[in-house]
GUFI-546067 format. One record per residue: residue number from 1; residue in three letters; z, x, y of N, C-alpha, C in turn. Coordinates in pm, whole numbers. Layout:
# residues N
NUM/ALA/Z/X/Y/Z/X/Y/Z/X/Y;
...
This chain:
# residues 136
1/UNK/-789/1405/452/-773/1266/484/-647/1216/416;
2/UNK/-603/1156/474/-440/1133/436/-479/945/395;
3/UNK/-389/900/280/-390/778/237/-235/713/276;
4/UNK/-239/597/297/-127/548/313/-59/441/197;
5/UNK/75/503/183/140/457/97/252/367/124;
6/UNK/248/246/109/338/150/165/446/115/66;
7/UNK/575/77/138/662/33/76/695/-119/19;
8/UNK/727/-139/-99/746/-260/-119/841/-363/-40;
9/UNK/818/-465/5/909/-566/23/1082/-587/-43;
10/UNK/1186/-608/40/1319/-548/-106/1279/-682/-133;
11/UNK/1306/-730/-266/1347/-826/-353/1198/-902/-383;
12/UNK/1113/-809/-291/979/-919/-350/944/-958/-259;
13/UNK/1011/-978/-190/1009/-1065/-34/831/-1018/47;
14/UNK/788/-1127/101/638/-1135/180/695/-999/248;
15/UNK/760/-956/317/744/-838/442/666/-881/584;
16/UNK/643/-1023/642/643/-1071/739/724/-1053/845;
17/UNK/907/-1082/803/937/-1103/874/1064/-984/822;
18/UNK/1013/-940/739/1139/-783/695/1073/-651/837;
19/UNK/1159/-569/864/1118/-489/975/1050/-376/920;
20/UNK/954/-324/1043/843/-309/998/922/-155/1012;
21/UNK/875/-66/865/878/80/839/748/180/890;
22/UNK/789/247/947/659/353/953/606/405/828;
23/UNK/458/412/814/377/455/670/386/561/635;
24/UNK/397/588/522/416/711/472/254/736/425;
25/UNK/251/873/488/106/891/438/98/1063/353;
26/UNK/39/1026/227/36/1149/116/-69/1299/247;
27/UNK/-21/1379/233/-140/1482/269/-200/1559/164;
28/UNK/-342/1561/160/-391/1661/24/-427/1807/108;
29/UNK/-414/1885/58/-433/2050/174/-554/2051/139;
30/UNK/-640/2058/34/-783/2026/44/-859/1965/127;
31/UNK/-814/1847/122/-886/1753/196/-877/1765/362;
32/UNK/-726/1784/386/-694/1826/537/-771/1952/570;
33/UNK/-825/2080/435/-875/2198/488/-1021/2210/510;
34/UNK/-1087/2020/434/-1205/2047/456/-1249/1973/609;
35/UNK/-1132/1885/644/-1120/1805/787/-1079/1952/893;
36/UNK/-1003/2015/857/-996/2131/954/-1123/2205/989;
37/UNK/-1192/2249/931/-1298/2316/906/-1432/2243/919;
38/UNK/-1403/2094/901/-1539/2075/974/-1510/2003/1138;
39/UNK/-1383/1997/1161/-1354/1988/1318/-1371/2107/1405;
40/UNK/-1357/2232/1355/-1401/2340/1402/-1528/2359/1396;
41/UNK/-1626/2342/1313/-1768/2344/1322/-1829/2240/1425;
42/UNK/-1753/2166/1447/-1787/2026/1505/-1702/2022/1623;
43/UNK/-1653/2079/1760/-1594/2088/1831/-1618/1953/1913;
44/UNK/-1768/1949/1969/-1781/1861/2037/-1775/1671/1987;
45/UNK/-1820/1665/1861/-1774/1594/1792/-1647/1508/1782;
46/UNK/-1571/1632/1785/-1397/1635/1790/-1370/1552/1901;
47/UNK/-1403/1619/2017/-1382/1579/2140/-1410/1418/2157;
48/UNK/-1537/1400/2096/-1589/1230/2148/-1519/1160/2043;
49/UNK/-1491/1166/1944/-1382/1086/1862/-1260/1089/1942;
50/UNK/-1200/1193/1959/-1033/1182/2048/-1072/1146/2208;
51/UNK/-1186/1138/2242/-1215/1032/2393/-1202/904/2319;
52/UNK/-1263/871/2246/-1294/735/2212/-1154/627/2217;
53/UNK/-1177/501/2276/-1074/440/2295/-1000/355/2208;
54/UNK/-875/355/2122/-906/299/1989/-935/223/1935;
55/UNK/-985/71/1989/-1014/-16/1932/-1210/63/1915;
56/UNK/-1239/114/2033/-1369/139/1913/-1376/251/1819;
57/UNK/-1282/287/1839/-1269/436/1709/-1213/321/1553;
58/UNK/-1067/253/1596/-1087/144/1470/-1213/62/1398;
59/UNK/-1325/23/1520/-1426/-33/1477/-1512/20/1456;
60/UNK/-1555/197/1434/-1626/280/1407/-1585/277/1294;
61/UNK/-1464/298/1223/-1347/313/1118/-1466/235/1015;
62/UNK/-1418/91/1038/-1486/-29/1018/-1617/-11/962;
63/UNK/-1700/-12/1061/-1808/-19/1060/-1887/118/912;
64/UNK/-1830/248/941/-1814/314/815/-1802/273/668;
65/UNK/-1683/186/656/-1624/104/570/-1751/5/523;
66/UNK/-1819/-70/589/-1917/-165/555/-2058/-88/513;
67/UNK/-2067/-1/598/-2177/99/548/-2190/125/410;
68/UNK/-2053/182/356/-2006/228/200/-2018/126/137;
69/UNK/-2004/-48/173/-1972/-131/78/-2150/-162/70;
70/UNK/-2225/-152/148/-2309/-220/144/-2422/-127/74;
71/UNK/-2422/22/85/-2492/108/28/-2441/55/-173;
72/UNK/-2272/77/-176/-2288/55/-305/-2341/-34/-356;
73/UNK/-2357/-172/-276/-2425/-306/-297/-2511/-290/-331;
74/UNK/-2617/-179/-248/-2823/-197/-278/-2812/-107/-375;
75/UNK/-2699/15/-408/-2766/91/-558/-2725/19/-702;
76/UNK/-2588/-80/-679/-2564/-183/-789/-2710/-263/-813;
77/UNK/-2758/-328/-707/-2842/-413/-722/-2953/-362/-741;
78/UNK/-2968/-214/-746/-3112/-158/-762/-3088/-89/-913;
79/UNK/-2979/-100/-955/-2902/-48/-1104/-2988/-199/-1201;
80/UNK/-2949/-310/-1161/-2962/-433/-1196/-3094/-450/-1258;
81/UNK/-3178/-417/-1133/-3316/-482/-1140/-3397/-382/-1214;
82/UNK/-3331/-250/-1261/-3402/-160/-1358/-3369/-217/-1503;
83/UNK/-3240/-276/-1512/-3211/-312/-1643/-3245/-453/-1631;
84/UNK/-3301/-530/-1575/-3389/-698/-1599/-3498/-631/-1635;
85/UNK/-3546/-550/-1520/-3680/-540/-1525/-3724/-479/-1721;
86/UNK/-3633/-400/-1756/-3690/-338/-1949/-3645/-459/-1993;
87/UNK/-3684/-548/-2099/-3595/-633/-2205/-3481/-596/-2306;
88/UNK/-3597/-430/-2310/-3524/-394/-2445/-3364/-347/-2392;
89/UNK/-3453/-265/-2272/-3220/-230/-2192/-3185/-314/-2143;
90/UNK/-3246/-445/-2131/-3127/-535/-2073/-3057/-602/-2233;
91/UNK/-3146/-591/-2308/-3073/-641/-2487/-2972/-539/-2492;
92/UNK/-2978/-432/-2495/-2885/-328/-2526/-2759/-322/-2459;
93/UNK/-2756/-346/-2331/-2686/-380/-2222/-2589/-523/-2274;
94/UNK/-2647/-647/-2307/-2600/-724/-2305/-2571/-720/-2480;
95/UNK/-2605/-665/-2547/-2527/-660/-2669/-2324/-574/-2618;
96/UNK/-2386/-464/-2566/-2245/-372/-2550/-2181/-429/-2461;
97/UNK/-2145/-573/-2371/-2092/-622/-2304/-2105/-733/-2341;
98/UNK/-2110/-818/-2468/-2087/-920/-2504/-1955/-1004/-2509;
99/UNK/-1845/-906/-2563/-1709/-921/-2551/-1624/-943/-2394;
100/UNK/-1715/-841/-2292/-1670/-870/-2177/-1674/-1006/-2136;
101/UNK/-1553/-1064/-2003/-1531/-1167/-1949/-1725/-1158/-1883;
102/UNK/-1762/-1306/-1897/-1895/-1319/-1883/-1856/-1296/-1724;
103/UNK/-1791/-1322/-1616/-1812/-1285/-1452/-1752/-1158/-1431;
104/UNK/-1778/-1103/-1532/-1731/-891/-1532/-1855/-840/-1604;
105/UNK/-1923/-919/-1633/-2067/-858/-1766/-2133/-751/-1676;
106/UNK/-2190/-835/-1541/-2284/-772/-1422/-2230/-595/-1382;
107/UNK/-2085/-630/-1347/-2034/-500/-1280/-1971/-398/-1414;
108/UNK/-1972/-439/-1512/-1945/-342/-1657/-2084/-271/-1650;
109/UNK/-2194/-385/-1709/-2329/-314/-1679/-2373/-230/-1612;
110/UNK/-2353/-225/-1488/-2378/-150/-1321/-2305/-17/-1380;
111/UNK/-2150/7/-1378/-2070/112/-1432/-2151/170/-1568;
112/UNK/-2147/108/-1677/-2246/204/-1751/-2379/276/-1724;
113/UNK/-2439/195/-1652/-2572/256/-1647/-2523/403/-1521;
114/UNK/-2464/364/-1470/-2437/460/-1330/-2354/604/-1423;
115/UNK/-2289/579/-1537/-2239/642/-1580/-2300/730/-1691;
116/UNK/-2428/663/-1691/-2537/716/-1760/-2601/780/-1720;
117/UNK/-2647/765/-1574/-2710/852/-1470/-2656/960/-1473;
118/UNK/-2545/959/-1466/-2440/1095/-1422/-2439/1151/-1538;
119/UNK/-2427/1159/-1647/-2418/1198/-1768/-2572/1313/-1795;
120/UNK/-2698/1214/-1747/-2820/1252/-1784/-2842/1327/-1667;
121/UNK/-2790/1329/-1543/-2799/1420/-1442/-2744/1554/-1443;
122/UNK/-2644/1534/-1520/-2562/1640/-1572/-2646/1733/-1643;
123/UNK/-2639/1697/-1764/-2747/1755/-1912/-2852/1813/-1802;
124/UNK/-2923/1758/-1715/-3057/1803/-1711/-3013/1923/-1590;
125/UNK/-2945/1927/-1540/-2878/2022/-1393/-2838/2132/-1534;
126/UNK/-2749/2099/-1603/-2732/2248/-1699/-2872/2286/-1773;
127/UNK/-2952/2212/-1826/-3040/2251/-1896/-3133/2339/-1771;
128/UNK/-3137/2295/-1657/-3223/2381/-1561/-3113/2524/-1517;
129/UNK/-3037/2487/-1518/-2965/2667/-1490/-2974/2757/-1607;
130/UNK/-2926/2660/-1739/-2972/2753/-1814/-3078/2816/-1866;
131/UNK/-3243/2741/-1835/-3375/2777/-1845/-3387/2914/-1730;
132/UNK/-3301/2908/-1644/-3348/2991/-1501/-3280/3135/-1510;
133/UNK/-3131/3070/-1588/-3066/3248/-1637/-3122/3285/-1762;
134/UNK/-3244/3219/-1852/-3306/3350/-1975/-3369/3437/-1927;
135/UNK/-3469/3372/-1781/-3604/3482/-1758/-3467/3589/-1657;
136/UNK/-3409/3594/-1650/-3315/3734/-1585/-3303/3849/-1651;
């Protein structure tokens, strides 16, 4: 998947009415080799995306895009209501984000705990491989 990298405006300038440059877009060979490879697994797939006409392939685009925002929405908000729901981790929580800007407290919170998950998901994924390679 290629990202696009845009050029600045010269002097600062809005870029409204400066002429418009074609985007430069980074390629990662990874990423293009895992899009290669699953377009080949996916032939027919392939096909109904490159039928598709582009305003609904843009609004498929889209619609993707809102999917992602809105999934991260219900696991933030389901991050939330685990730390209201204890007192004691929402004290703990709101001690270690005291200093934070109070309308950044919510989404600092969300990031730690998520970062806690991952941490304790971790530990426990090695602790099970390594329980599984003694009996070998």
């Amino acid at each position: 998947m290629s990202t696009t990298k845009t050029k600045p405006a010269p002097n600062g300038a809005p870029g409204a009415n400066a002429p418009q440059e074609p985007a430069n877009y980074r390629i990662n060979p990874e990423v293009e080799a895992k899009i290669d490879s699953y377009i080949k697994e996916n032939p027919k797939y392939w096909n109904y995306l490159q039928a598709m006409p582009r305003d609904r392939l843009e609004r498929t685009v889209v619609l993707n895009e809102v999917r992602q925002i809105d999934r991260q929405q219900r696991m933030r908000e389901g991050i939330m209501k685990r730390i209201n729901d204890d007192p004691k981790l929402k004290s703990a929580y709101e001690i270690l984000v005291k200093d934070v800007p109070e309308d950044q407290r919510e989404e600092v919170m969300t990031q730690m705990a998520r970062q806690k998950q991952r941490t304790v998901a971790r530990s426990q994924e090695q602790h099970q491989t390594q329980g599984h390679t003694v009996g070998v």
